[in-house]
N, CA and C atoms as a LAMMPS dump frame, in Angstrom:
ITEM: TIMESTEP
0
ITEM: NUMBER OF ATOMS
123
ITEM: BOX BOUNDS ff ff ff
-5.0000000000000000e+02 5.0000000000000000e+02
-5.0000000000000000e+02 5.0000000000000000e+02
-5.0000000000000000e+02 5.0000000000000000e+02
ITEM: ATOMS id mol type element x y z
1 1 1 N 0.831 -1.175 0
2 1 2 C 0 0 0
3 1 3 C 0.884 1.249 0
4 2 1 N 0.604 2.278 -0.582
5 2 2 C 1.323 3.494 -0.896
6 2 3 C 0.407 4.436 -0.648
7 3 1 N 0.649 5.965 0.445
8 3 2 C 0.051 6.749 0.972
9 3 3 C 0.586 7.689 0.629
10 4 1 N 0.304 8.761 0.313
11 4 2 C 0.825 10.215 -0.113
12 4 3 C 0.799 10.672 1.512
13 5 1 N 2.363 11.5 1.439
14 5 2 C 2.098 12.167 3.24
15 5 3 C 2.503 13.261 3.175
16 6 1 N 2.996 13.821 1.965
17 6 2 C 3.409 15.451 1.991
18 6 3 C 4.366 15.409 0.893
19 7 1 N 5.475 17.057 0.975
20 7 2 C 6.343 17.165 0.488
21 7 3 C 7.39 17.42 0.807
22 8 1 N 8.823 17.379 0.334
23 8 2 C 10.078 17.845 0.602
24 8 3 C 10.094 19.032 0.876
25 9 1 N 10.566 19.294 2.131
26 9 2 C 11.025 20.724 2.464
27 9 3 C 11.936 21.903 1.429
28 10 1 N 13.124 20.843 1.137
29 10 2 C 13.907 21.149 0.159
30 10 3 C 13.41 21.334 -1.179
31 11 1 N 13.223 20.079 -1.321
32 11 2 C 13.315 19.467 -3.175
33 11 3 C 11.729 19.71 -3.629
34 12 1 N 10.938 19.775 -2.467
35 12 2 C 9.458 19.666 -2.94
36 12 3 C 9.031 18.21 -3.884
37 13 1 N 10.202 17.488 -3.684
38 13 2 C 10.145 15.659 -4.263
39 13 3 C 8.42 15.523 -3.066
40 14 1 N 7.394 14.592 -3.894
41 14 2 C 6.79 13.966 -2.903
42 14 3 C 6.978 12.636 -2.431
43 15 1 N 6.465 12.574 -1.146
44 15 2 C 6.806 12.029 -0.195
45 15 3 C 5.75 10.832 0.019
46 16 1 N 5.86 9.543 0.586
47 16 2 C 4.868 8.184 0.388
48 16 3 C 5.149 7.138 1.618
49 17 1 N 4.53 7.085 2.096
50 17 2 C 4.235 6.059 3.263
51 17 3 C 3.806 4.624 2.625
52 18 1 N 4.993 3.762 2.719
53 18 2 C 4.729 2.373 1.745
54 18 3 C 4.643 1.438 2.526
55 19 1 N 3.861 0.668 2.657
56 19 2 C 3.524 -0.288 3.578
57 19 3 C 3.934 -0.092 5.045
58 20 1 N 3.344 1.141 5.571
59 20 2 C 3.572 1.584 7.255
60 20 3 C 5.154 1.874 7.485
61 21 1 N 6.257 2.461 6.237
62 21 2 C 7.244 2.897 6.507
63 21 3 C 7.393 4.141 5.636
64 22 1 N 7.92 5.448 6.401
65 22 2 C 7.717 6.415 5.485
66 22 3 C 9.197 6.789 4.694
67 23 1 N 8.829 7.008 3.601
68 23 2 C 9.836 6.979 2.556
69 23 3 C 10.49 8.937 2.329
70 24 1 N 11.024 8.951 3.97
71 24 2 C 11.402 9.988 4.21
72 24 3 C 11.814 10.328 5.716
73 25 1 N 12.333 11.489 5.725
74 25 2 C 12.86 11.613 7.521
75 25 3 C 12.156 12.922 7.614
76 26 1 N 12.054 13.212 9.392
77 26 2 C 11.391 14.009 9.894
78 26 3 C 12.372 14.612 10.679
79 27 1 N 12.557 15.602 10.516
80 27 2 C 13.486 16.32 11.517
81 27 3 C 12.651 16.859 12.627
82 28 1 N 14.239 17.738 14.053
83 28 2 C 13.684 17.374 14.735
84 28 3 C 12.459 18.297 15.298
85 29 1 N 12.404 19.381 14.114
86 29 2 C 11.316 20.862 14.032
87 29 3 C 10.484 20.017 13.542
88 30 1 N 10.299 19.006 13.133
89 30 2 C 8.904 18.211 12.503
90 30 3 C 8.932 18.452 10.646
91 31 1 N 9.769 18.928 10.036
92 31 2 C 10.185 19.366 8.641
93 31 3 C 9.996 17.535 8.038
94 32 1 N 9.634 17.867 7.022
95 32 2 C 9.712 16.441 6.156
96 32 3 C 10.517 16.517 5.075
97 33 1 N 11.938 15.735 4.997
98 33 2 C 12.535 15.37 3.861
99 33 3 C 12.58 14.262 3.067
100 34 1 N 12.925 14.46 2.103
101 34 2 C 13.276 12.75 1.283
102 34 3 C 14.628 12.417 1.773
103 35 1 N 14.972 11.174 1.332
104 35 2 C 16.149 10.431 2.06
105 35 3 C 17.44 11.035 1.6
106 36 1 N 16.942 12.112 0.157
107 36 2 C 18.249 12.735 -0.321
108 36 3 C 18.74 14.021 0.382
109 37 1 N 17.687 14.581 0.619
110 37 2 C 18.063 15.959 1.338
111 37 3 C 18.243 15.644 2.633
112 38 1 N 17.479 14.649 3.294
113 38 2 C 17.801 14.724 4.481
114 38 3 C 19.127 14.554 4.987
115 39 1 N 20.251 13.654 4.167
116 39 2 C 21.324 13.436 4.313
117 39 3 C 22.178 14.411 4.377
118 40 1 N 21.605 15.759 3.508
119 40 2 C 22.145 16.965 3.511
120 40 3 C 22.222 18.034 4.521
121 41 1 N 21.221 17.666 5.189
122 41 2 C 21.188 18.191 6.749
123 41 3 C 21.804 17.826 7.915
């Protein structure tokens, strides 16, 4: 199952909750990245 949960802070890439794991990080202001930007932080 695939859930839309927002967008990249950065990249504005969207973001997907795939089978109850989200395909992204949350920083610790609550910001949502993808796994690329977040690395950048």
């Amino acid at each position: 199952m695939k859930e839309f949960v927002g967008y990249c802070a950065a990249c504005e890439a969207e973001i997907h909750c795939r089978d109850g794991f989200l395909d992204g990080i949350i920083a610790d202001d609550k910001t949502l990245f993808c796994f690329q930007c977040g690395k950048n932080k």
